[in-house]
N, C-alpha and C positions, 0 to 999 in steps of 0.2 A: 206440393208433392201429392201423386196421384195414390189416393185410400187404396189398400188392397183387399182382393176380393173376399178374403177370410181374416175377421177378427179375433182373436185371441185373448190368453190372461196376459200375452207379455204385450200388446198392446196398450200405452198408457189411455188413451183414449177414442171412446167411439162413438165417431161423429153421427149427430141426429140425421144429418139429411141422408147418410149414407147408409145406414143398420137401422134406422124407424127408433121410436122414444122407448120404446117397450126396452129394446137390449141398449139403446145410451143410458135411460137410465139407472138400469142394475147397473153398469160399467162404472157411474159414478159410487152408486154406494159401494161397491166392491172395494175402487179408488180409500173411501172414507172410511174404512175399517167393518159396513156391515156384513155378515155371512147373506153371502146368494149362492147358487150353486153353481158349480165348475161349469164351464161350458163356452160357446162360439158362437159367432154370428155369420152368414153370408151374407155381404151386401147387395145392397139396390143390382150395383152394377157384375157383381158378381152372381145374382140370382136370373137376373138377364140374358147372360150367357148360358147360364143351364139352362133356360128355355127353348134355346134357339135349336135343341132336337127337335120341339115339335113343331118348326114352323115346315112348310116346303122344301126348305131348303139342308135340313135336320139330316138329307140320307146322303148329303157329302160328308156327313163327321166330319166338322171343321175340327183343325189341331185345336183350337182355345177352348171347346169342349171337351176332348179326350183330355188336356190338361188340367182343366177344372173337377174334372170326375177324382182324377189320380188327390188331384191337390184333396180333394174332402176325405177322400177313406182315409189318405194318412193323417188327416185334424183328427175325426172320425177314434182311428184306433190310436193317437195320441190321448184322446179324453178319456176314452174307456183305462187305458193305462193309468193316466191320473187319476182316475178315479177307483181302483183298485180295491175293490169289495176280496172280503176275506171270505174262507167256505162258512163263516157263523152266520154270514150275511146274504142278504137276498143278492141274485147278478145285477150286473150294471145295465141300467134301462137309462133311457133318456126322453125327454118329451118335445119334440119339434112341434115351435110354433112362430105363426108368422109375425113381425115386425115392419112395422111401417112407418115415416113423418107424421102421416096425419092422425095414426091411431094411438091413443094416450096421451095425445097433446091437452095442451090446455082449455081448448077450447072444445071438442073431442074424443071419446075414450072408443068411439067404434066398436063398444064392447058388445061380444056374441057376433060379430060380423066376420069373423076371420076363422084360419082351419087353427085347429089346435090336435096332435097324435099324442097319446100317453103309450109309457110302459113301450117304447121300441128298443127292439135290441141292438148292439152294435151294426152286424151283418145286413139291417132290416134297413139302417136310417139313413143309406143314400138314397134309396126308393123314397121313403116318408118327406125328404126335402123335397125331390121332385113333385109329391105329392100336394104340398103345405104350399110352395111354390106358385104351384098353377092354379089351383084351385084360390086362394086368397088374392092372386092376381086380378081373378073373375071376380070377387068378392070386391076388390077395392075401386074398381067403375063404378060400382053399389053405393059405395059409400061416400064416396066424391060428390056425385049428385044428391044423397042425402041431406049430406051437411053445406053443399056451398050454398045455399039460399038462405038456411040458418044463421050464417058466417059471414056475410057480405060484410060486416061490419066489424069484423074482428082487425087485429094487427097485424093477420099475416105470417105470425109466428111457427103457426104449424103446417102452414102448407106453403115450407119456401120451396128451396131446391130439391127436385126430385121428389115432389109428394105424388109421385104418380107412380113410382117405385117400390117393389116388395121386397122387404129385407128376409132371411130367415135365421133363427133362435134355436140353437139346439144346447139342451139343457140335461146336465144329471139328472134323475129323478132322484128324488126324498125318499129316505124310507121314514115316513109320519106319524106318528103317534096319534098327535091333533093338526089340522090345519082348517082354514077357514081364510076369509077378507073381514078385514080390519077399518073405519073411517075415523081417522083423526078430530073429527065436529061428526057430530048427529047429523047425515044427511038429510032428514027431515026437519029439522028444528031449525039445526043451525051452531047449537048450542054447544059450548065447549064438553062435550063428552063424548069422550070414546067408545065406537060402538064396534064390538065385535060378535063376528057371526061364525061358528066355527063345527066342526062334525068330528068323528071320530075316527082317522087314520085320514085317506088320500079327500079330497075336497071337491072333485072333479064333478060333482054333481051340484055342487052348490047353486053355484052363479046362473048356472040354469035353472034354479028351485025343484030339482026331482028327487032331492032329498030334505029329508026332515034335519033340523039346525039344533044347536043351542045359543040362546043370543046372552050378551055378557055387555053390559053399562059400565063405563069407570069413568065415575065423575071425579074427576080433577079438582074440582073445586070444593068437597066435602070432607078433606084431609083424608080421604078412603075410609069415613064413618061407613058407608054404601058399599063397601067391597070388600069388606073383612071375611065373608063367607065364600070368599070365590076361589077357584082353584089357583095355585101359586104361580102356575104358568100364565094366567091373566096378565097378571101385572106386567108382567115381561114382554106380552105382545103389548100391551098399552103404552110401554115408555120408548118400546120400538117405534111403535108409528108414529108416537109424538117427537120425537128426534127426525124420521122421514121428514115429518113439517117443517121442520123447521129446517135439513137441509135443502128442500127446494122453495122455501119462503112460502107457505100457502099450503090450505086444508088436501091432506091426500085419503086416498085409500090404497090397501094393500091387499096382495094374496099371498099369507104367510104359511109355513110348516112348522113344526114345533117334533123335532128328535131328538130320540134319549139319547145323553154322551154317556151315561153312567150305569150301575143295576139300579138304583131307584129312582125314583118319580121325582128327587129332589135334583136329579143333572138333567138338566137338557140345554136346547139350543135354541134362538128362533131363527129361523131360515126364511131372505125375503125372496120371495118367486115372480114379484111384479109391480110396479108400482107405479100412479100415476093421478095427476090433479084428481080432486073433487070438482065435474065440471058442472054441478048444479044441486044448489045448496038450498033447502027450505029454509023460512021466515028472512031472507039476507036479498037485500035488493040488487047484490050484482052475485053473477054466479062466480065470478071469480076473485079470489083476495089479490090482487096484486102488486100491495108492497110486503118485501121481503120481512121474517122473520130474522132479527140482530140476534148474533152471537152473545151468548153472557158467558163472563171469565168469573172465574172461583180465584181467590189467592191459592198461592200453590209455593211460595217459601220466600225468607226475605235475609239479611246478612249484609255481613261487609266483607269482602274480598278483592285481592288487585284487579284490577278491570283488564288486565290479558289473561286471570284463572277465570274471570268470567266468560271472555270471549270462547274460552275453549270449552266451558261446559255448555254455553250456547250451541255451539258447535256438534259436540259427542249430542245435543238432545235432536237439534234441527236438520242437522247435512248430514245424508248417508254418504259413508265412507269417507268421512274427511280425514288425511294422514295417513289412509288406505286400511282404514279400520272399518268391518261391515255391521255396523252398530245392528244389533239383534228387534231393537224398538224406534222409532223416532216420533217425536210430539209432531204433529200437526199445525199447533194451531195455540199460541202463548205468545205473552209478554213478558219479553225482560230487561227488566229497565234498570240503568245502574245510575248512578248520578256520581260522576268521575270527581275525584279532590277526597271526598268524604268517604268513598266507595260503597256508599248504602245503592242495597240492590232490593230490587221488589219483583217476582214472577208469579204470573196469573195463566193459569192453564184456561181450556172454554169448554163449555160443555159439552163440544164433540170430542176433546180428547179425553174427556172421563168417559164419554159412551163406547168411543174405539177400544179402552183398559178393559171396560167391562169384557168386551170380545177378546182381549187378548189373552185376561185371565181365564176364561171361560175355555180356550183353546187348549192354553197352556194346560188347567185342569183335568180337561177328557182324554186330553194325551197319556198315552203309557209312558212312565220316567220323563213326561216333561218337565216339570221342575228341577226331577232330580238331576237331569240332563245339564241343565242351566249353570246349577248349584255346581256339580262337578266340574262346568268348567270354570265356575268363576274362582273356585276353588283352587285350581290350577294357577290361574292366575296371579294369586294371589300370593300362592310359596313363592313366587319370582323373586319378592317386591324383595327380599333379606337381599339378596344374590346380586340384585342388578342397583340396591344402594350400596353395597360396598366397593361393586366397580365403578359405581359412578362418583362418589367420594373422593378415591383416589386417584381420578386425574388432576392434575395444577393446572386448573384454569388460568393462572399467571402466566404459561406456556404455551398456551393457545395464540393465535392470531386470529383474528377478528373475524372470519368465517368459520375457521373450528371453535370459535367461542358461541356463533350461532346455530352452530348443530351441538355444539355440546346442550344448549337451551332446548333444541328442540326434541332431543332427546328426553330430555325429561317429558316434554308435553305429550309425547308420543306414550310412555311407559302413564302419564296423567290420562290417559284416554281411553287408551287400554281396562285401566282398571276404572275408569268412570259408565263406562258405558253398561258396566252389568249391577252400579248402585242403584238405577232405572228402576229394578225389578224390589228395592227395599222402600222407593219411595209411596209412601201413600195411597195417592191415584191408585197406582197400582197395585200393592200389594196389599191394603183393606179387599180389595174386590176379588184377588186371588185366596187370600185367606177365607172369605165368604166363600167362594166358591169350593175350597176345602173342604172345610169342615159345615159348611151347609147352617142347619141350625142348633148350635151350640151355642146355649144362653151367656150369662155375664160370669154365672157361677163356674161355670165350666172353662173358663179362660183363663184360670191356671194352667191349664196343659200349653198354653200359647209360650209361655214361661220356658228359657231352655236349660236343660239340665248341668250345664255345664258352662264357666266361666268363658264372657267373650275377651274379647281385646282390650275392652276399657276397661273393663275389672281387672287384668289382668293388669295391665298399666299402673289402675292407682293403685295394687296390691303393692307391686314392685318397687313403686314410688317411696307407697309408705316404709316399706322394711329398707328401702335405700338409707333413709332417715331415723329408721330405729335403729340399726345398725350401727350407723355414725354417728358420733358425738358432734364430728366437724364437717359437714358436708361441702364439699368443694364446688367451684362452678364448672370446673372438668368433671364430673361425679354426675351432674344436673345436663353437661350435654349428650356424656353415651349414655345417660338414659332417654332421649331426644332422638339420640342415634336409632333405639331400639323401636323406640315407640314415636316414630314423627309427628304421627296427627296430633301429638299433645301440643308440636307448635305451630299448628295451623292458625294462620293471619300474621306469624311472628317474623318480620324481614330482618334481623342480627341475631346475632349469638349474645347479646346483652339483654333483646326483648326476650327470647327465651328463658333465659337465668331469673328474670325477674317475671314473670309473668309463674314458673313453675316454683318459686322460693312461696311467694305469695299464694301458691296454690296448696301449697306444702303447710299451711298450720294447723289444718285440721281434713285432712282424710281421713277412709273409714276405715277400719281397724280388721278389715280381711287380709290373710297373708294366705300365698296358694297352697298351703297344705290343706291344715285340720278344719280351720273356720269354714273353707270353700266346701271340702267335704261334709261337716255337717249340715250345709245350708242346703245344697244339690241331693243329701238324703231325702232330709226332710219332705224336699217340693217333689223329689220320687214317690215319697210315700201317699201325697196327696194325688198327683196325677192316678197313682194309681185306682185310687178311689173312685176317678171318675172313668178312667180306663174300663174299670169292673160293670160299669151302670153303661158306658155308651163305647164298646169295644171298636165299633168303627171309626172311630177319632183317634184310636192310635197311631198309624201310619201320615195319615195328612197332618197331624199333629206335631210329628217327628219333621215332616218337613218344611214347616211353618215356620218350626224352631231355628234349623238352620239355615234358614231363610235370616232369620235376625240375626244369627253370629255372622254371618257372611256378612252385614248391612259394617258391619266394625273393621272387619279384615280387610272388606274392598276399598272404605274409606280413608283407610289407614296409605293405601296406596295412590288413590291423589292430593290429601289433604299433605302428606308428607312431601310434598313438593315441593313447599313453601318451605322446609328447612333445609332439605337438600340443593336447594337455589339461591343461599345464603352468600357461599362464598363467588359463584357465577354474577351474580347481584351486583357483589361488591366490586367484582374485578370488570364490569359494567363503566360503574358507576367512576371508575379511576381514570380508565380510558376517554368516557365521553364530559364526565362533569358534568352529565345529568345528575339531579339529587334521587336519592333512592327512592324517595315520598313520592316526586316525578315519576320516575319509573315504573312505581308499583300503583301510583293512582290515577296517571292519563295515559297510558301504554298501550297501543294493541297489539298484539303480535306482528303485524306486518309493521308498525311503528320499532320496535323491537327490533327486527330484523331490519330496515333501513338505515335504525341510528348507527348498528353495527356494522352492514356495508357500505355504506353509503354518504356516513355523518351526519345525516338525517334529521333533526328535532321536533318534535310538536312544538309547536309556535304559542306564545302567549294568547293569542286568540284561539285557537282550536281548544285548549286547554277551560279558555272559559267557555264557549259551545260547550264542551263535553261536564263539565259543571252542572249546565242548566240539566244536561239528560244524552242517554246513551242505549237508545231501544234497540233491543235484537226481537225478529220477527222471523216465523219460518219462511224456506223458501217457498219460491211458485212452485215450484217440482220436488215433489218430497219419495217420489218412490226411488225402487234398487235399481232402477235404469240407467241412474245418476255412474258414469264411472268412475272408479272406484282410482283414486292417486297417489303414485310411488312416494313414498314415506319424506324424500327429500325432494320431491319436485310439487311439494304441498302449495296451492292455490292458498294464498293469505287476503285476495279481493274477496270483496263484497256484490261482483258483480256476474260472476260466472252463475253457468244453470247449473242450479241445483245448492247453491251456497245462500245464508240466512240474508236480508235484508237489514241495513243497518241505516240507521237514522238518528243524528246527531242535531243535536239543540233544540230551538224553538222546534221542529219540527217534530223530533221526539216528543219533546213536551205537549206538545198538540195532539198529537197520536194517541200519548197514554191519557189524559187527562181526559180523549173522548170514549175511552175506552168501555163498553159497556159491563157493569160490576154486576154479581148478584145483590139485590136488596133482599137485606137481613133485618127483622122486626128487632131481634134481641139478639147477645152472641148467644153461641151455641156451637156444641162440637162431639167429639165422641169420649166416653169413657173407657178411658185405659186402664186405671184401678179405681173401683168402684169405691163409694163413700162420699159422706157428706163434710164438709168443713165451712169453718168462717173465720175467716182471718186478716189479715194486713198484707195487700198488696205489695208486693216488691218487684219492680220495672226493673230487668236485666236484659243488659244488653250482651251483644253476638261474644264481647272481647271483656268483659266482668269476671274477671277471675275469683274477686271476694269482697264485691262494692260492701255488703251490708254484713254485721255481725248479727247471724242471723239468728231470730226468738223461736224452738221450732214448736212452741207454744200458740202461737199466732200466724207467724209470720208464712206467705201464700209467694212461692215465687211465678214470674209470669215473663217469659220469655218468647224468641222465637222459635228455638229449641235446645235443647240440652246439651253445652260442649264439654269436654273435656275440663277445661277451667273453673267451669262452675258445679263439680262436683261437690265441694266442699259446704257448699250455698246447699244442695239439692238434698245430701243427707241429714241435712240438719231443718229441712221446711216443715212446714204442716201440709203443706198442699204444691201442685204443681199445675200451671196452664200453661199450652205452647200453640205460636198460632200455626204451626206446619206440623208435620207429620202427623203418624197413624199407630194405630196398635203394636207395629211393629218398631216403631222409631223407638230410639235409647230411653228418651224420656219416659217412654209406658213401660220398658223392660224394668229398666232401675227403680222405676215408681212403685212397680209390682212386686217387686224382691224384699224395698223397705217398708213396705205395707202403706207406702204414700198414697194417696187420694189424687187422681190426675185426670186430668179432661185436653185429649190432645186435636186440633185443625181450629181451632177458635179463631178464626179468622176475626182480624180487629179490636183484637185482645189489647197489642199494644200498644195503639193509638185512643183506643175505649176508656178503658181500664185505667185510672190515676194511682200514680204511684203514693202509697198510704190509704190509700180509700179501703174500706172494711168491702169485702167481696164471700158470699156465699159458695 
């Protein structure tokens, strides 16, 4: 398919030979979640034609000229639009620069050889491309003969097709606070420290040396003994360009901007403007590193669940729009591996999707009511879930025939996606870094205000629970299901109405003794009065504070709407299970939805072999194609392959096994994790698992419970501990809220906690 001559943002990709490495590669980090500025490219062959005015033959005005003119003012006054500066703001400028194959390649950087315009106006930057154009055309004869005697020995990489072609870059301009170039290793040495060189507002004089700098070290390897004095934007450039590295596998440099999102010097942003190898490295015998820099995965949360609840939350994280839903976020770049029979599931995010959160948070932040935006509508979403389980309850799945029994399924999956897709913003990853980005620097003391003033879901649940049971002398198992009814998530993982009865009987001996009047109210004073305290001392933590808060009740209300799945799928389960003489343990532990959907059109089975494959392992992988270009699919004409564009990669058995097992992990010296309620303890381990509703009668003298995190079931366990560790969530997971309400001691993302950590063993 022939490239067109103007590149865009709705372009997923732009190709090197045809737009030069300078704008492929901003196109990629744009791709990867990094901020670069809005902007276009003219290609090779698209710069081409605009030349051919000034050849001889230039005074026919060929039509492909008069067309290409037209085509660029409208890219032209499309940018300017998107880019929409308000009167507080300076106009919209743009900086046309040239783009070439050979320039910023690997072997390469051509730097100072090409035209570069700052500061043009809309009206001004058809002329400046002609400008940038012609002139870097005459420049790149220059640089051709430079470098090919240099080069004769290279691989060819950078001057394949069309390195004799000018591409051109036309870019927003920053409005800068700081900006400067950034190298990943000390160009001189070699040596893994960050070196940046940077000035104060626009940078434009740097790279020429006609201005004076401030230069800035950040040694990597000193735990930041060396960098504690530096200004906080440092760091931010520093872990920018070391994520550059390691997306293009090899030492780079950069030309970064640094603008405020915020009124103070604690919001900003880093904006990358350019970027490209380090093509020659002091003390290192080759000037080029050329094996790639490997991905390292962090755990990111682990459980048991049926493996078609899995496949769909694989799904809501990895395929945009899958069920015609336009998921608001999607992971990139994770493992998730289930091991089918047993349903233990294990997911490892990498550390481009924590650097992309960082961006997203960081967005979400500087936006006006962007959270609250979010909030409001998950909000929304979430009054549904009463409404759409009582109509769904009352149809008789008995009554159904075997296609209305598989949309009455998919039904649910669809109302499970819905509400899955905005729990995204409670998990972790994300919402530690949005939090941060909140409230900025609010120490440990100050994270009571994190605390919400008002009862969520689960409180509210085992409030309701408990006065079910003080109430009754005789508590019935119809009594123990409309409370199920009201509060599903209580039976998440629960496939009969027998395992819920017993699983909430057994939960019922010792809850905690709030009922929703007086108790809730004097507890909610209380932590008023102290918020306020801190209100008084750092008045601007009020407002981010408030929506941090409901940020946490939301994490309850949204989960309540897929985790309740699992009981509302009870009677659909069962009238499954009548029909085909699958066991239900079958159905909910090697199922995938399009297994699912077969057995019911089609009679379909998994086969005893496929069953043990899916045993060994069951990895979901993003797909190749993860952007909104993906279209978007009518609710019941849902792709259930694995092979379409833009659907996750699924890989069964050894092969799974292979996969994850070479997967690269963070090494960790010791655990470690974050503090959700501060304090020290030492006590006796106690190993809980996902579905322990009251394994141990707990000491809360001693006794440290240590889980993956905090359900429903093991409330009864949690108010009675000394202490609490989870190896998943964040500040804002249930675990840290409840921890913080009972004055528990809690340390929440310990990755390897429950494979470390022996059950009994004395833990600090």
């Amino acid at each position: 398919m022939a490239v067109p001559w103007i590149l865009d943002s709705s372009t997923p990709e732009w190709p090197k030979h045809e737009c030069g490495a300078k704008a492929s590669n901003l196109s990629v980090l744009r791709q990867k979640g990094f901020l670069v500025p809005k902007g276009f490219a003219l290609t090779n062959s698209g710069t081409e034609i605009l030349l051919e005015r000034n050849t001889s033959s230039s005074s026919r005005s060929s039509s492909s000229t008069i067309d290409i003119d037209d085509l660029l003012q409208e890219t032209i006054q499309s940018l300017a639009e998107q880019c929409g500066r308000t009167k507080n703001t300076s106009p919209t400028r743009f900086a046309v620069r040239s783009s070439c194959a050979l320039e910023d390649g690997g072997h390469a950087s051509c730097a100072g050889m090409f035209e570069t315009l700052l500061n043009v106006p809309p009206e001004k930057t058809l002329e400046a491309i002609y400008k940038v154009a012609a002139k870097s055309q005459t420049s790149l004869a220059g640089a051709l003969e430079l470098y090919s005697e240099s080069n004769n020995d290279n691989d060819g990489d950078d001057s394949g097709e069309n390195s004799s072609g000018v591409a051109v870059l036309v870019q927003e301009m920053i409005d800068c606070w700081y900006s400067g170039v950034a190298f990943s290793k000390c160009p001189l040495t070699g040596k893994n420290i960050v070196t940046i060189e940077a000035v104060e507002g626009l940078c434009d004089g740097l790279t020429a040396g006609e201005v004076t700098l401030e230069r800035y070290m950040w040694d990597m390897g000193e735990s930041g003994k060396k960098n504690q004095d530096q200004p906080l934007w440092v760091s931010e450039v520093a872990t920018e360009i070391l994520a550059l590295a390691k997306v293009f596998g090899q030492p780079v440099d950069c030309e970064w901007a640094i603008t405020k999102t915020g009124a103070t010097e604690k919001f900003f942003a880093v904006v990358i403007l350019q970027v490209r190898p380090i093509t020659a490295i002091g003390g290192s015998s080759s000037n080029i590193i050329e094996t790639e820099v490997e991905h390292v995965f962090h755990f990111w949360h682990g459980g048991i669940a049926p493996l078609w609840s899995r496949e769909l939350a694989a799904r809501s994280y990895l395929q945009y729009g899958f069920g015609g839903i336009p998921q608001p976020h999607l992971i990139k770049d994770a493992y998730l591996f289930v091991k089918a029979g047993s349903l233990d599931m294990k997911g490892y995010l990498s550390n481009t999707d924590h650097l992309q959160a960082k961006h997203v948070a960081r967005d979400i932040a500087a936006c006006d009511d962007g959270l609250r935006k979010i909030l409001e509508t998950a909000k929304a979403v979430a009054a549904q879930q009463r409404e759409f389980y009582a109509i769904y309850s009352s149809i008789d799945a008995t009554k159904l025939d075997n296609k209305e029994l598989w949309c009455h399924f998919w039904d649910m999956c669809l109302h499970f996606l819905k509400n899955y897709q905005y729990y995204i913003f409670s998990e972790s990853f994300l919402a530690d870094p949005l939090t941060d980005e909140l409230l900025g620097e609010a120490t440990i003391d100050e994270g009571i205000i994190l605390q919400p003033t008002k009862a969520d879901l689960f409180q509210v649940a085992a409030s309701s629970f408990r006065e079910l049971f003080r109430q009754n002398a005789d508590v019935t198992d119809r009594d123990i299901l409309d409370h199920a009814k009201r509060f599903p998530f209580v039976a998440y993982n629960c496939f009969s109405e027998s395992q819920v009865i017993e699983n909430l009987r057994d939960a019922a001996h010792s809850l905690p003794p709030h009922t929703e009047g007086g108790e809730f109210h004097d507890q909610f004073e209380n932590l008023l009065e102290k918020q306020e305290v801190v209100y008084s001392k750092r008045p601007d933590l009020r407002i981010p504070s408030k929506l941090v808060q409901d940020l946490s009740l939301s994490r309850m209300s949204i989960k309540n709407g897929w985790t309740g799945s699992h009981f509302y799928l009870i009677p659909v389960f069962e009238e499954i299970v009548s029909r085909t003489n699958v066991n239900l343990e079958d159905l909910n532990g090697y199922y995938l939805l399009g297994d699912i959907h077969d057995l019911l059109l089609s009679g379909k089975i998994v086969s005893n072999r496929d069953k043990l494959d899916r045993e060994k392992g069951v990895l979901f992988r993003p797909p190749s194609i993860t952007t909104t270009a993906v279209r978007l699919e009518a609710p019941k004409e849902v792709d259930l392959g694995f092979s379409s564009e833009g659907s996750p990669h699924l890989y069964v058995g050894a092969n799974a096994q292979k996969l994850f097992s070479a997967m690269p992990q963070v090494k960790y010296t010791g655990l470690q994790g974050t503090v959700a309620s501060p304090g020290t303890v030492t006590g006796r381990a106690r190993i809980i698992g996902t579905n322990d509703g009251n394994k141990y009668k707990i000491d809360e003298s001693q006794d440290i419970l240590v889980c993956y995190m905090a359900q429903p079931q093991q409330y009864s366990m949690i108010q009675k501990c000394k202490g609490i560790v989870t190896e998943e969530g964040g500040i804002l997971s249930h675990a840290a809220i409840v921890a913080r309400e009972l004055g528990i001691t809690c340390v929440v993302g310990v990755q390897g906690a429950m494979a470390t950590i022996k059950d009994g063993s004395t833990i600090t």
